[in-house]
Backbone bond lengths (Angstrom), bond angles and torsions (degrees), N, CA, C in turn:
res aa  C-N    CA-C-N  psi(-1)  N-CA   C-N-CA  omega(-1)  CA-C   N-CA-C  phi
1 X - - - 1.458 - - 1.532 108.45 -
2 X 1.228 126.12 127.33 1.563 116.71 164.31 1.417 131.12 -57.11
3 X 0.973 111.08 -166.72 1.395 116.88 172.07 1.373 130.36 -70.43
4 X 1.069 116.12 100.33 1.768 112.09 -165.72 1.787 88.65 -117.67
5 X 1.650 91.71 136.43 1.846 82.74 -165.67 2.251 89.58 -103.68
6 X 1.186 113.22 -15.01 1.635 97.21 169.50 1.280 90.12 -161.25
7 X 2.163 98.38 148.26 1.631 103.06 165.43 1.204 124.59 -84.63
8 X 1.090 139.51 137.79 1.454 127.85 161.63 1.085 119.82 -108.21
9 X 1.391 118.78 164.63 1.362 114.35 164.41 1.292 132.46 -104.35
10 X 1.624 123.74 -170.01 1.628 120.95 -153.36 1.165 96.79 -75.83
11 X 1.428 129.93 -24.42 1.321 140.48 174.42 1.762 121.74 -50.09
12 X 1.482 96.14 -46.56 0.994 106.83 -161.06 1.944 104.14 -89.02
13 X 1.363 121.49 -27.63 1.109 141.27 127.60 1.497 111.74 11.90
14 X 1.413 95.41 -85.25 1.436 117.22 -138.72 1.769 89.19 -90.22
15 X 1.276 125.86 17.65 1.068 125.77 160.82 1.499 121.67 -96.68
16 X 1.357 107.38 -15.88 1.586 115.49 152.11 1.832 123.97 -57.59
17 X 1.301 97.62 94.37 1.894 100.12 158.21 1.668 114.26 -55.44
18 X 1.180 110.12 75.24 1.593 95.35 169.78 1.440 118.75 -119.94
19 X 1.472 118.30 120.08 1.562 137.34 -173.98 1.878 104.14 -112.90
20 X 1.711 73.43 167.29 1.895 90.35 -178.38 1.568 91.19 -94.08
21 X 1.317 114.21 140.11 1.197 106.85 155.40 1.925 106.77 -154.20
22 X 1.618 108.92 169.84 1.611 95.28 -165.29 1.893 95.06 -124.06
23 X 1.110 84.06 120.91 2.057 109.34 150.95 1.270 95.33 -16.40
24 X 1.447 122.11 117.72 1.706 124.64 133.55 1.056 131.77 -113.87
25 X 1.269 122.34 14.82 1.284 137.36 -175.19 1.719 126.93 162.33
26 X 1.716 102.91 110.23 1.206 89.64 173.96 1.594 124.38 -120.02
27 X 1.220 136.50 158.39 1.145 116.69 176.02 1.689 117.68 -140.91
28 X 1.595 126.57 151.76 1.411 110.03 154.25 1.503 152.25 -10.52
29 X 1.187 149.88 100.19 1.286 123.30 -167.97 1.677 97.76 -99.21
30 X 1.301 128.44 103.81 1.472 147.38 145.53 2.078 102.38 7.27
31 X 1.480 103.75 104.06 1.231 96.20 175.89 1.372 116.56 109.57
32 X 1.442 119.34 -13.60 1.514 129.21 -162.27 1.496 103.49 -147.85
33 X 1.435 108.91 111.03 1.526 127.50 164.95 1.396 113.50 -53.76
34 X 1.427 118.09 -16.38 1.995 114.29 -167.24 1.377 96.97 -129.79
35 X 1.046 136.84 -34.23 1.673 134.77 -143.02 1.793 87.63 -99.91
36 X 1.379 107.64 133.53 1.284 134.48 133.56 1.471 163.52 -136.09
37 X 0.970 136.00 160.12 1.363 117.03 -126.93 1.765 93.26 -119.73
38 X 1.209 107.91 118.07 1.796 110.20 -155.71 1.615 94.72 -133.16
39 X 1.468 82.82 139.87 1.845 115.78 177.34 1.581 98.52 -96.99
40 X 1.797 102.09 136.37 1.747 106.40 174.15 1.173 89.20 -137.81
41 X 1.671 105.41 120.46 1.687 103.24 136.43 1.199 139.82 -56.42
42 X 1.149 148.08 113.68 1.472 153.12 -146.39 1.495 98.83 -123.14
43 X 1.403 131.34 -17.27 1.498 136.88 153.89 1.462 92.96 123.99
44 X 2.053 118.84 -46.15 1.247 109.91 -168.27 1.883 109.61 -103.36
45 X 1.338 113.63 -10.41 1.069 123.25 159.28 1.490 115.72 -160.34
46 X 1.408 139.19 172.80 1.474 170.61 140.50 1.600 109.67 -43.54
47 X 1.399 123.62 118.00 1.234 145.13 177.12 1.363 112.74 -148.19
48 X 2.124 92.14 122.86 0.822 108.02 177.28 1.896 117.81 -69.99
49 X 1.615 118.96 153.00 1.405 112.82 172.01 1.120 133.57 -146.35
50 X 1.459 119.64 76.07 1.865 109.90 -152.27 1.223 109.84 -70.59
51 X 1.596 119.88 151.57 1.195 107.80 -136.77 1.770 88.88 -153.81
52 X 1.364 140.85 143.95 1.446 129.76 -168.46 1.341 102.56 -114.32
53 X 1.789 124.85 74.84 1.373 113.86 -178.14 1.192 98.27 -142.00
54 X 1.273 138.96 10.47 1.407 148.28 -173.41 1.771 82.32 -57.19
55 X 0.912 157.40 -67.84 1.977 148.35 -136.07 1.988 83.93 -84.00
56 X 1.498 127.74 -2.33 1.876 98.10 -164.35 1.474 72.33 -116.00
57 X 1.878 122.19 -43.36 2.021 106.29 -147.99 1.837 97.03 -111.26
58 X 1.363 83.33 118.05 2.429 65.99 146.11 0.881 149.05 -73.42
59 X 1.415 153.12 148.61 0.933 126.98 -175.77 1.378 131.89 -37.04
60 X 1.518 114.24 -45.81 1.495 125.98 -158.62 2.038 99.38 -73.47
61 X 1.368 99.26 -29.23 1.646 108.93 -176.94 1.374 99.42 -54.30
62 X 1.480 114.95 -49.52 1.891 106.85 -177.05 1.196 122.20 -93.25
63 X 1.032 110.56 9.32 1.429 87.25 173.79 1.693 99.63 -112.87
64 X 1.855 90.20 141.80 1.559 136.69 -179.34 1.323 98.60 95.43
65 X 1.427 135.15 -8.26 1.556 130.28 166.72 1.511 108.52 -27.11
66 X 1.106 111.78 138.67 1.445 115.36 172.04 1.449 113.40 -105.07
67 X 1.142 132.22 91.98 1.647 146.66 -154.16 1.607 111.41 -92.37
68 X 1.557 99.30 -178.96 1.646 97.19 160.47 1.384 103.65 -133.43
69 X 1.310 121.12 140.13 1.241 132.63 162.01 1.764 145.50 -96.20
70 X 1.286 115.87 119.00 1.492 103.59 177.35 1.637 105.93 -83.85
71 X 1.639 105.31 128.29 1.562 104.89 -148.84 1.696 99.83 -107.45
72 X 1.421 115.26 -24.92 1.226 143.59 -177.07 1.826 119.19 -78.69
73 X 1.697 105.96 -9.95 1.128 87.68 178.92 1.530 137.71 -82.00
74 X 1.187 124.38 -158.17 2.017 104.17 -176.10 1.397 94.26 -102.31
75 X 1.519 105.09 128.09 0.841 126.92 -175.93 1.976 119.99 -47.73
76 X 1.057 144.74 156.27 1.354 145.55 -151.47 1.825 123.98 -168.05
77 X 1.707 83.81 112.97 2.143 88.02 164.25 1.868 114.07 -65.44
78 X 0.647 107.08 123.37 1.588 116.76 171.98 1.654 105.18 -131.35
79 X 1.291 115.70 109.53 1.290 124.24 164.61 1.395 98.10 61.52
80 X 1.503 128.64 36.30 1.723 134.93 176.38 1.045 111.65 63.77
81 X 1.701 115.02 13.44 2.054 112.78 159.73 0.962 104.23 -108.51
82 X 1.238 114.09 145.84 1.912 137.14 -167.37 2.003 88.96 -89.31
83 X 1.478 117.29 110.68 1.332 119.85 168.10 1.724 115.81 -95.44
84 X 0.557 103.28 86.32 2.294 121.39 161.77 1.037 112.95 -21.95
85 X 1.614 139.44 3.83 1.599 103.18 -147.27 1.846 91.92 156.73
86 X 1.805 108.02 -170.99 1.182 103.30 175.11 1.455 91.72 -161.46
87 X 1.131 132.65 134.34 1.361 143.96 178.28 2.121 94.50 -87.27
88 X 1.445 111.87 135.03 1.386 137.00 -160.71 1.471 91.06 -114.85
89 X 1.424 106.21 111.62 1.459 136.71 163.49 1.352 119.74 -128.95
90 X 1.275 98.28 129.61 2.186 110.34 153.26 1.409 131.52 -80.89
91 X 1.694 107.96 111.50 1.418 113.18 -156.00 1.910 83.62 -105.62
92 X 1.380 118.86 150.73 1.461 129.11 139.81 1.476 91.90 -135.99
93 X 1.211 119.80 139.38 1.694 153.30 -172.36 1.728 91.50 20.92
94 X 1.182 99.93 -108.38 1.705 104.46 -173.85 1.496 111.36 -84.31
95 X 1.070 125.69 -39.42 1.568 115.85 174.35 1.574 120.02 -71.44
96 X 1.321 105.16 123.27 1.443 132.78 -176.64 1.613 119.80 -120.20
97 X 1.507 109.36 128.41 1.319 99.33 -157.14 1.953 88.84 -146.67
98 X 1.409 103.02 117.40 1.678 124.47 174.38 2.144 96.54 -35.58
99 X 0.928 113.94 133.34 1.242 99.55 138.80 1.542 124.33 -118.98
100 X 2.007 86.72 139.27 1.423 107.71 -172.47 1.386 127.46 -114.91
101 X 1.471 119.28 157.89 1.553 97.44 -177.89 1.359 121.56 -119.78
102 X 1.440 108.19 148.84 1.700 104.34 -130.78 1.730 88.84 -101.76
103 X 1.319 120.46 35.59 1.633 102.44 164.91 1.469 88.80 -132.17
104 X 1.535 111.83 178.08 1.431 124.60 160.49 1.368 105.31 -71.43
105 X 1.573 125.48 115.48 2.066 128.78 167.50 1.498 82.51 -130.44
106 X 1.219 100.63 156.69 2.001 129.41 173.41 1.571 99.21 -68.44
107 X 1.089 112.60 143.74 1.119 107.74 -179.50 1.138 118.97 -106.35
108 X 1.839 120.96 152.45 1.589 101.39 -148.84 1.835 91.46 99.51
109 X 1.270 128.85 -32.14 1.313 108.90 168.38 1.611 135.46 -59.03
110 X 1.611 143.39 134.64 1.130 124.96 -143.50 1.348 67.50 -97.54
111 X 1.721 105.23 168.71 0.943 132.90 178.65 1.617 107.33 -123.85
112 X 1.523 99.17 102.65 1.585 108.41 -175.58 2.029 118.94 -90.51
């Protein structure tokens, strides 16, 4: 088994807000080699999500990605942008990879 650093339970789970939602725009944030500053459609509104992947994606790579989002987290100044949320990636050492979901769902769908 790997390294699992705590168990939780289904309970504790299901206190995660996590939805599909798709990239419409991302951009540089002025001052910062990693941080960028990304638009999500969420289906019922737009959330902002700064996000530290500017050195793995280009711009043009994310946008219309269809992502997953943690929608519930506490909200956050990063570099004086208010971040909404947290875009859900799989890291081993340096390779980092978005996870996306590979059919057409509305976005705004929870992800159970």
């Amino acid at each position: 088994m790997s390294d699992i650093s705590e168990i939780v339970s289904i309970k504790d789970f299901k206190r995660l807000d996590l939805r599909v939602g798709t990239i419409v725009n991302a951009e540089k944030i002025s001052g910062s080699d990693k941080l960028l500053k990304i638009q999500v459609d969420m289906g019922d509104h737009k959330r902002q999500i700064i996000s530290g992947i500017a050195e793995i994606y280009s711009l043009e790579e994310l946008t219309d990605k269809n992502i997953v989002v943690l929608c519930n987290l506490k909200p956050a100044k990063i570099f004086g942008n208010e971040s909404n949320g947290m875009l859900l990636a799989a890291e081993a050492g340096s390779d980092v990879s978005l996870l996306i979901v590979d059919k057409k769902i509305n976005n705004g769908a929870k992800v159970t």
